[in-house]
N, C-alpha and C positions, 0 to 999 in steps of 0.2 A: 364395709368398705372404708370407715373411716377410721383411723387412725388415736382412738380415745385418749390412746395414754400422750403422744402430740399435743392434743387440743389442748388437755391438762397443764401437763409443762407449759405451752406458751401461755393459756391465763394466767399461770402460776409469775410467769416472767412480768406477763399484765402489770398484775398485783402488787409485783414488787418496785415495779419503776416510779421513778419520780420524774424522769425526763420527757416531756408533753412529746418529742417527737418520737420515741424510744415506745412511747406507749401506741402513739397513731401507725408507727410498724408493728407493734405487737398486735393489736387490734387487726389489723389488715394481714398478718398472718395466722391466725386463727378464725380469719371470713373464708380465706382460702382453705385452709384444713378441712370447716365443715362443710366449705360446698365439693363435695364431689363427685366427677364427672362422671354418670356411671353409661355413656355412650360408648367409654374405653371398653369397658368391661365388657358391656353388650356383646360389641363386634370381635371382641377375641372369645367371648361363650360362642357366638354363632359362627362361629371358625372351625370349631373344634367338636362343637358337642353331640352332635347328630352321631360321627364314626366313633366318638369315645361312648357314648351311654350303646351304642351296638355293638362295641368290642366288648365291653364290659356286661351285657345283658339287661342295661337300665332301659324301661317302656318311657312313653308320657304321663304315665299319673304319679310317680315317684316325683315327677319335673313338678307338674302342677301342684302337688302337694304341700312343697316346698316355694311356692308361690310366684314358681316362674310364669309369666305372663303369655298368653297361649300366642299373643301377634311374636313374641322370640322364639316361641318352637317350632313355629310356624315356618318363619323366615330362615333358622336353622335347618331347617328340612323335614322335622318331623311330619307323622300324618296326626294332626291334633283333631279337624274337622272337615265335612264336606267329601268323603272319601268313602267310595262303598265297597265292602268286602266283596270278593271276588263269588261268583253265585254257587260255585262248589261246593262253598264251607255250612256247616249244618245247626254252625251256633248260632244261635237269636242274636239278630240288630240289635243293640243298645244306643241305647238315644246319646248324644255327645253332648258333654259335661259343657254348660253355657259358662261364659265369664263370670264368677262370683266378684260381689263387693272387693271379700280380701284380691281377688287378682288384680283390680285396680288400681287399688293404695299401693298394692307392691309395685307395680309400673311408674309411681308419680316420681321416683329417681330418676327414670329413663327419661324425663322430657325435660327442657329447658326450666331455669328459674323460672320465667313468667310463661305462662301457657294458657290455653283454653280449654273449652270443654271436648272440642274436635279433636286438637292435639293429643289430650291423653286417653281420648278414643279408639285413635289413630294407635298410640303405644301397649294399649292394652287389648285392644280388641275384643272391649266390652261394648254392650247398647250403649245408646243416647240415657237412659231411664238409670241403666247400673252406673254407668259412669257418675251422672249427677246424686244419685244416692250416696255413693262413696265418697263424691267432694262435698255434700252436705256431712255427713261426718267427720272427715277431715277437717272442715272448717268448723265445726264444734269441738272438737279436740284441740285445736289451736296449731295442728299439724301447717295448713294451709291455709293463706289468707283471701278472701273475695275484696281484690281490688276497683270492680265496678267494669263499666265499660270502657274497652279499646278505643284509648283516644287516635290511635293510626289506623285505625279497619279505614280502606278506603271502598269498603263492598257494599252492595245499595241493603236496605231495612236497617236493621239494627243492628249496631257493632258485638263483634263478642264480648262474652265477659272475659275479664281477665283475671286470675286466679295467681297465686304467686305460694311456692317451699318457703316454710320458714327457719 
């Protein structure tokens, strides 16, 4: 969703200036290049894609595999989980496919720069257990950073963590 060959050009602009404020805009348009919004995206995927992957013959595990996160197919309409075959049919239950690790990182676009462990819970619609596994790797990779505790939680025990895209 980003724009690489952009970013390029404007470092490139970076690079070449000498002018302190020419550079603090350049800087500042290349913060905006790489943050982007992928809520845009969400809600024009969950517009559309339910009647287009039906028109076209696309299931949910082609979605899933491709790393969409089961909370957007969900909210798109699909039947991702929780939905029992009608008692007619003669093929064996299969157990529904839980949130993997990789579904999580793929979700960490959809939630704000700074978020919690709830929030991209919330986005993913992984466990408590998978979520924190996936931000513990994240945050070894240098993907995300563990900013400590929410200095605005005004909730009683202990504030969330707060977690930030880098």
């Amino acid at each position: 969703m980003r724009d690489e060959a952009q970013i390029a050009k404007l470092r490139a602009q970076l690079e070449s200036s000498t002018d302190p404020v020419a550079k603090l805009k350049a800087m500042a348009s290349i913060q905006q290049a790489q943050d982007v919004n992928g809520g845009e995206a969400r809600d024009a995927f969950m517009a559309v894609a339910k009647q287009w992957a039906d028109s076209e013959g696309i299931g949910v595990p082609p979605f899933l595999e491709m790393g969409v996160p089961t909370a957007d197919l969900t909210a798109a309409g699909f039947p991702v989980r929780g939905r029992r075959r009608p008692a007619a049919t003669t093929t064996p239950r299969r157990r529904s496919t839980g949130v993997r690790v990789a579904d999580v990182k793929a979700a960490t676009p959809s939630v704000s720069k700074r978020f919690t462990v709830k929030d991209l819970q919330t986005a993913s619609g992984g466990t408590n257990a998978t979520v924190r596994k996936a931000l513990a790797e994240l945050v070894a990779d240098g993907t995300i950073t563990k900013l400590g505790p929410d200095p605005d939680s005004s909730a009683r025990g202990r504030s969330p963590i707060l977690y930030q895209r880098t």
